[in-house]
N, C-alpha and C positions, 0 to 999 in steps of 0.2 A: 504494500500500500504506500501511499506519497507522505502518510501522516512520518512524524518523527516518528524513531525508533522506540523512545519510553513510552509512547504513547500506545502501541502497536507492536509492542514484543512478536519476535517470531519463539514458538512451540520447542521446547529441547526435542527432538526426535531423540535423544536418547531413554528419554523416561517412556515407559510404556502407554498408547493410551488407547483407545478402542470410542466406537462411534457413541454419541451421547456423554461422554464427558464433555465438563466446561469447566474454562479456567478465567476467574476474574483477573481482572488487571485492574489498577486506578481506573483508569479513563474508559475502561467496557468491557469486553469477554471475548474468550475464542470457546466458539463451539465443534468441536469434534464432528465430522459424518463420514469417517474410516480413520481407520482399517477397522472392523471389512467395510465393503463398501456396500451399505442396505437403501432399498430403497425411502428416499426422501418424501414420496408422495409430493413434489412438484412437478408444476408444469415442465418438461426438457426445453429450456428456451436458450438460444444466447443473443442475446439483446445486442451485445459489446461487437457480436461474430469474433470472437476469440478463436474460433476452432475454424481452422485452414479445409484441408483435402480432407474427406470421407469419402471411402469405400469397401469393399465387404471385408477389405482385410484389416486396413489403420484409421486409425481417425489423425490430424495433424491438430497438435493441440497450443494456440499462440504463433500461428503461421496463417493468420488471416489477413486480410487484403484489407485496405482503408474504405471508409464508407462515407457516402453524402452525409450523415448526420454529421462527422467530424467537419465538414464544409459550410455546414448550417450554423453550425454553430462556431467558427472560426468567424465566418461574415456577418451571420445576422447579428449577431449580441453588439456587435460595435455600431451595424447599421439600427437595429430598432432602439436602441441607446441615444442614438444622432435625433434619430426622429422623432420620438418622444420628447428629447431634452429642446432640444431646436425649433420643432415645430407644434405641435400639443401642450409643451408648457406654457408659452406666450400664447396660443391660441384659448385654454383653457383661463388663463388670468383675465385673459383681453374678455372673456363672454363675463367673469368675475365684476368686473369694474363697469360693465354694461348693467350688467343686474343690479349693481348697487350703485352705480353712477346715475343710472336710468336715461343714457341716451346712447346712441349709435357711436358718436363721435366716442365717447370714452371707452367704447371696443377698441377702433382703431389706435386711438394715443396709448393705451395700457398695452395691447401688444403689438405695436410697431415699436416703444420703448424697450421692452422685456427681451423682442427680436435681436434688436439692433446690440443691446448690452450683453446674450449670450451667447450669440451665433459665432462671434472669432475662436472666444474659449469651447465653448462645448465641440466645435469644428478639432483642435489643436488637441483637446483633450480624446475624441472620439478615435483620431488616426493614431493616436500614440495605442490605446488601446490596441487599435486593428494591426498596426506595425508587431504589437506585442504576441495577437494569437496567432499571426505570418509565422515569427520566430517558433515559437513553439510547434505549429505546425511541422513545420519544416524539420525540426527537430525530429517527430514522431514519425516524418516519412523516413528519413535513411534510419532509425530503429527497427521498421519494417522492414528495411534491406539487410538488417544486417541479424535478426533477430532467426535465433535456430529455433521451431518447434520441436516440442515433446510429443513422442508419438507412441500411441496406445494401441499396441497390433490384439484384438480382441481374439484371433484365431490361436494364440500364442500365449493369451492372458497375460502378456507383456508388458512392461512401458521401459521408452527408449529414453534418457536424456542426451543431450551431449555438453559437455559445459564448457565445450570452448576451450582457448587457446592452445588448440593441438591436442587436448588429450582426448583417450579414447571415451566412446559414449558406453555411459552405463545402461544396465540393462538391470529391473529389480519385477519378481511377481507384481502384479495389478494386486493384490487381494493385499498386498504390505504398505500399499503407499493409503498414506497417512492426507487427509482432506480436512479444512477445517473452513468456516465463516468467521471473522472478526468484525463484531462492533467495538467501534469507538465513538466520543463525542469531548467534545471543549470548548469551554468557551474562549469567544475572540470577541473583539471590539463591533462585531457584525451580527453577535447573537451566538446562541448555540451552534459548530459546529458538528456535524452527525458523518461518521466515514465507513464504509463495507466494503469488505475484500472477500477471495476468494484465496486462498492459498493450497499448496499440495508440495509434501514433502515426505523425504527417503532417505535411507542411510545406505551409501555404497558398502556392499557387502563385502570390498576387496581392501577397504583403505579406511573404510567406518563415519569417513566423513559425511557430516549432514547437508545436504541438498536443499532448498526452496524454489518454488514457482509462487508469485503472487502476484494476483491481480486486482487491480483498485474496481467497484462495483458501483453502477450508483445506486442500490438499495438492498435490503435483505433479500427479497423475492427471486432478484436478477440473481444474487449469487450465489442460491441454492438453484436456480433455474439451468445454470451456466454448468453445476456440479453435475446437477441431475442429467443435463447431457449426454455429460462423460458416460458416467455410471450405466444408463440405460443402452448405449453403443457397443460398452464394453460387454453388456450382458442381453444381446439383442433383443432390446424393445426396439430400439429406433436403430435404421440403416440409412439414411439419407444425411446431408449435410439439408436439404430443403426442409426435412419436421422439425428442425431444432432451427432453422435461422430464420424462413416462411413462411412462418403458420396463419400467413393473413393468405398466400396462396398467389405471391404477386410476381409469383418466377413464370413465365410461359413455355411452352419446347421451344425448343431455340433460341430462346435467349441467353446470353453469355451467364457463367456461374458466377457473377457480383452484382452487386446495387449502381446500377446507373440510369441513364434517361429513361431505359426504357422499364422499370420498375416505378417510373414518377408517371408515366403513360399508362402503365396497369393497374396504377395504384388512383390514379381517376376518374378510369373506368370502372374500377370499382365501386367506388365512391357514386356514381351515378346511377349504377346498375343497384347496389342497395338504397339509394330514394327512392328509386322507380318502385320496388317491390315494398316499401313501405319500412324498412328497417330502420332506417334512420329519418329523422328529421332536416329542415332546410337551415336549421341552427348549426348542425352539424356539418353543413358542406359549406354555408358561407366559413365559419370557423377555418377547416380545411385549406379554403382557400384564401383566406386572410393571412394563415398561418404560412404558408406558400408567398407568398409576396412578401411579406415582410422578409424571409430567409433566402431572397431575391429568386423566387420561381426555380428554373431548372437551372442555373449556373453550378450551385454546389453539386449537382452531378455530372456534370459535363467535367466539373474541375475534378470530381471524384475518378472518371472514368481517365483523363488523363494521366492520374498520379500513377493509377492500377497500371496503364498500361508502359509508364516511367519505371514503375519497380520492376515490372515482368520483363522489360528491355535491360537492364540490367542483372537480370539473374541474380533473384536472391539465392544465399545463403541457403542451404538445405543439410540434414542429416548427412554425418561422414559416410563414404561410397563404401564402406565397411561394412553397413548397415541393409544394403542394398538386397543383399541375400537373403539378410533376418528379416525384410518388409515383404518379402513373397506372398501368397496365399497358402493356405496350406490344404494340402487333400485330405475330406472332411473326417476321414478315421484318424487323422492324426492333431485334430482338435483337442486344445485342452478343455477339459471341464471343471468347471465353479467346484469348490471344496464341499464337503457333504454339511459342514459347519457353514457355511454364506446361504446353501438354500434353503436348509431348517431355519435360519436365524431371519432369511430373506419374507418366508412366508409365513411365519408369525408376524413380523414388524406390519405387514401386507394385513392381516388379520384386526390387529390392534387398529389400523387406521382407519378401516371401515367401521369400527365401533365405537372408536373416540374421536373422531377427524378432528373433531376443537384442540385436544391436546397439544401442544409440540412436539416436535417429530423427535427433540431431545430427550424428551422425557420417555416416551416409548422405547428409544433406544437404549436409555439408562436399564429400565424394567427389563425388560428383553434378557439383555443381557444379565443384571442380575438372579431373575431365575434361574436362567441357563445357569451360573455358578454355582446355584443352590441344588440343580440337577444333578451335575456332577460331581460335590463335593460328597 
């Protein structure tokens, strides 16, 4: 996560832990969902598209392609920031000083004054912003270039890291690595701050050192959604990279496998094909289309589709050619299967949730497993 480190401890992987454990910290908690890996009872979503290539045999995990939302909001915030501040604030004082001035003329002189005195700074102040999410942008694309995914061969009940600088990639069972959610929150001079991560961690089996992958979230749901991914890929529920990145259904055949113009084309189509049938209302589609203009229409996909095809022209970074043998497919008698401890434990957890859905899925896990100790002790 971006928060500081005290804030946001990473997990000893040396101490033991198992799904449903939680650990406070000051500033909020990590909560355990593996080793093993049960099901979470969330939606498989990745909002972030964290997760790269999928197919029957790996999933790439942190090898995903940049998206228009990262363009939306790189331009819009600077741009509806402008416009608000520039133009809605003097135009809202100016109808101010009309209603209580009681005449036309005191529209005009309240915001042609209000104009005239914030349009240089708010102008000077808005590009330095925009200059600002450029830099950062720009930052986040060659991290896309140079960033190696973790890849999870489900035929193999695998997972692949490589950590770089020439060393070789590790290789640890799926059913050992260790998954957690972190909340955190603090205060700043702007109000409570509130931060969600995803993380996943392992201890190389050859040298004992501990391992991290962590990803900043923007909310609880995403980051159990993002887990539940993995989890369900690895243990086929889901085979496609489209149920977990799609589920509005706004991929067509044909269409290139990332978010660009032509996802802002099927995504208004839909939009209009749901008024027609009565699903939504016309609240709903002016909104849409508000929301569209102000995040300047289709530019941040155009820009999006450019960056994608920036990084593919320069050939990212991929899994050492080592690896290449270990990503095969495997013939299906030679498929590993889930330990007889993950599917007992998998379809109690399964059980529990249709009976208690309110609960949390921590506390179930807690339970679960407790019995299970009491069972065998």
């Amino acid at each position: 996560m971006s928060a500081k480190e005290n804030q946001t401890p990473r997990p000893d992987m040396a101490q033991p832990h198992q799904a449903g454990d939680i650990e406070p910290f000051p500033a909020g908690k990590v909560c355990y969902l593996s080793p093993a890996p049960l099901p979470t009872g969330s939606a498989p979503v990745d909002f972030n598209q964290a997760i790269g290539e999928v197919n029957d045999a790996y999933l790439d995990f942190g090898g995903s392609l940049p998206t228009p939302f990262t363009w939306q909001f790189t331009l819009g915030i600077p741009f509806i920031s402008y416009f608000i501040l520039a133009f809605l604030m003097p135009l809202a004082l100016g109808v101010a000083g009309w209603i209580y001035g009681e005449s036309v003329d005191m529209f005009f002189l309240v915001s042609g004054i209000v104009f005239e005195e914030v349009f240089f700074t708010i102008s000077v102040i808005c590009f330095f912003f925009l200059i600002m999410a450029l830099l950062i942008k720009c930052q986040y694309h060659f991290k896309f270039r140079n960033d190696v995914p973790t890849r999870f061969h489900r035929q193999r009940r695998e997972v692949a890291f490589a950590p770089g600088g020439g060393k070789p990639p590790i290789i640890v069972p799926w059913e050992s690595v260790a998954a957690w959610v972190t909340q955190a929150q603090g205060a700043t001079q702007y109000g409570v701050q509130r931060q969600y991560g995803l993380g996943l961690g392992f201890i190389d089996p050859e040298t004992g050192q501990q391992h991290f992958l962590e990803l900043p979230q923007p909310g609880l749901p995403l980051a159990m959604g993002l887990w539940e991914s993995v989890r369900a890929y690895m243990e086929y529920e889901v085979h496609t990279r489209e149920e977990i990145q799609d589920p509005n259904g706004l991929q067509r055949p044909g269409d290139p496998p990332y978010e660009g113009v032509h996802t802002f084309h099927n995504a208004r189509r839909r939009l209009h094909r749901r008024h027609r049938d009565g699903e939504i209302g016309l609240f709903k589609v002016a909104m849409w289309y508000l929301w569209h203009i102000l995040v300047l229409w289709t530019i941040p996909y155009h820009l999006a589709e450019w960056e994608i095809r920036a990084i593919q022209k320069a050939e990212r970074k991929t899994l050492p050619a080592s690896l290449e043998e270990w990503s095969q497919p495997l013939p299906r008698e030679q498929w590993a299967q889930p330990s007889e401890a993950l599917e007992r434990l998998s379809a109690e957890v399964r059980r529990r949730q249709a009976e208690q859905s309110s609960r949390p899925i921590t506390a179930i896990f807690a339970e679960v497993y407790a019995e299970e100790a009491t069972l065998s002790a």
